[in-house]
N, C-alpha and C positions, 0 to 999 in steps of 0.2 A: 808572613807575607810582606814582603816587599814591593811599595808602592812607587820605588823612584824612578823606576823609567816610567811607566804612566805619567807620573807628574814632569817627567820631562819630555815628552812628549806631548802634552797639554801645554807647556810651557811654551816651546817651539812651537807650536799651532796658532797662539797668541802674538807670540813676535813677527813673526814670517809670515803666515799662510790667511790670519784672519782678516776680513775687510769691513769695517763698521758701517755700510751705506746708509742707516738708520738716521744716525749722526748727521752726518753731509747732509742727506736730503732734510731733515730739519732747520739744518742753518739756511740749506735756500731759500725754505720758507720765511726764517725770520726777515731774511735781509732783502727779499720782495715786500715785506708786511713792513719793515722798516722804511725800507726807502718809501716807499707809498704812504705812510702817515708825516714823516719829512716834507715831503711835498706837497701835503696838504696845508701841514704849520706852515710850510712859507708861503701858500698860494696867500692863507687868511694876515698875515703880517705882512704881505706886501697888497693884501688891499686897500685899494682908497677909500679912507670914512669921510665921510659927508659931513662939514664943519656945521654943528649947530649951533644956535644964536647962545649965547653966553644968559645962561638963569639966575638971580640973585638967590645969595645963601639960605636965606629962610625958606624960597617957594623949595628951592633942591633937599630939606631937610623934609618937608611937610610930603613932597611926594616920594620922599626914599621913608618916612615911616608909613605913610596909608599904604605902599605895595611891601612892607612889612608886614600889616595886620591881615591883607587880602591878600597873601599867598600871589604876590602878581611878581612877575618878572621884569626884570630892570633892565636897560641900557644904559650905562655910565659911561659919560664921555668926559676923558681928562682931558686937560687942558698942557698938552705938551704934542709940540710936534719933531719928526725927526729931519733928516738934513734937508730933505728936499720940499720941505712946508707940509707936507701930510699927517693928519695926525695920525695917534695910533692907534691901533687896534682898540672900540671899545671895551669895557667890561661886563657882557651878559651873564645875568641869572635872578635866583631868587636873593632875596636882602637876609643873611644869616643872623646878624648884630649890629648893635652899635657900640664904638667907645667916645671916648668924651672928644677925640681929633679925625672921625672917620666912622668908616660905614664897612661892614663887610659882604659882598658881594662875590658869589660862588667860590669860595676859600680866598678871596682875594682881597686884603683889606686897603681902602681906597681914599686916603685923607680929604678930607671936606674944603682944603684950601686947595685941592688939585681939581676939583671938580668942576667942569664947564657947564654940562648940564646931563639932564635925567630925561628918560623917559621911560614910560610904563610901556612894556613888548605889545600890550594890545592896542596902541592908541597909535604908533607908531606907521604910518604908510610904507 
């Protein structure tokens, strides 16, 4: 039994005659789901954070361990602004660790000499 024109013929169906719309229409999903979460990182990095008063190192230690122990969530505000004086984007979440130069804060670890000030998510207006 010879199988080669069938196979050529399958072959030819593939090159010429088949249309993958499968494909295609999953890429427009990506690239509306893409652009859409795009848009949202820049909405949140081009917003204004609210300059808070600068906290000395020990109170900023004492409240990034107590919302260690109590499971609370943190605001980390660095102390760097970009061109146009705004600062940046806080750092939310739970406190993961500490090392001897910094704090880790939702996978993001955050040097203690960058730090301006802290605040606990509940306490926060």
């Amino acid at each position: 039994m010879n199988d080669e024109p069938f196979n050529q013929t399958v072959t030819n169906y593939f090159k010429n005659d088949y249309r993958e719309r499968g494909k295609i229409k999953w890429q427009g999903y990506f690239l509306s789901d893409h652009t859409l979460s795009l848009n949202r990182e820049s909405d949140d990095r081009h917003q204004v954070t609210q300059k808070l008063p600068r906290m000395p190192l020990d109170e900023i230690k004492s409240m990034l361990r107590r919302a260690s122990v109590n499971y609370k969530q943190v605001v980390v505000q660095q102390d760097y602004q970009d061109t146009t004086d705004h600062m940046l984007t806080n750092v939310t979440g739970l406190v993961t660790g500490f090392s001897d130069r910094g704090v880790m804060v939702n996978q993001e670890h955050v040097l203690f000499e960058n730090i301006r000030a802290v605040v606990l998510q509940n306490d926060r207006n």
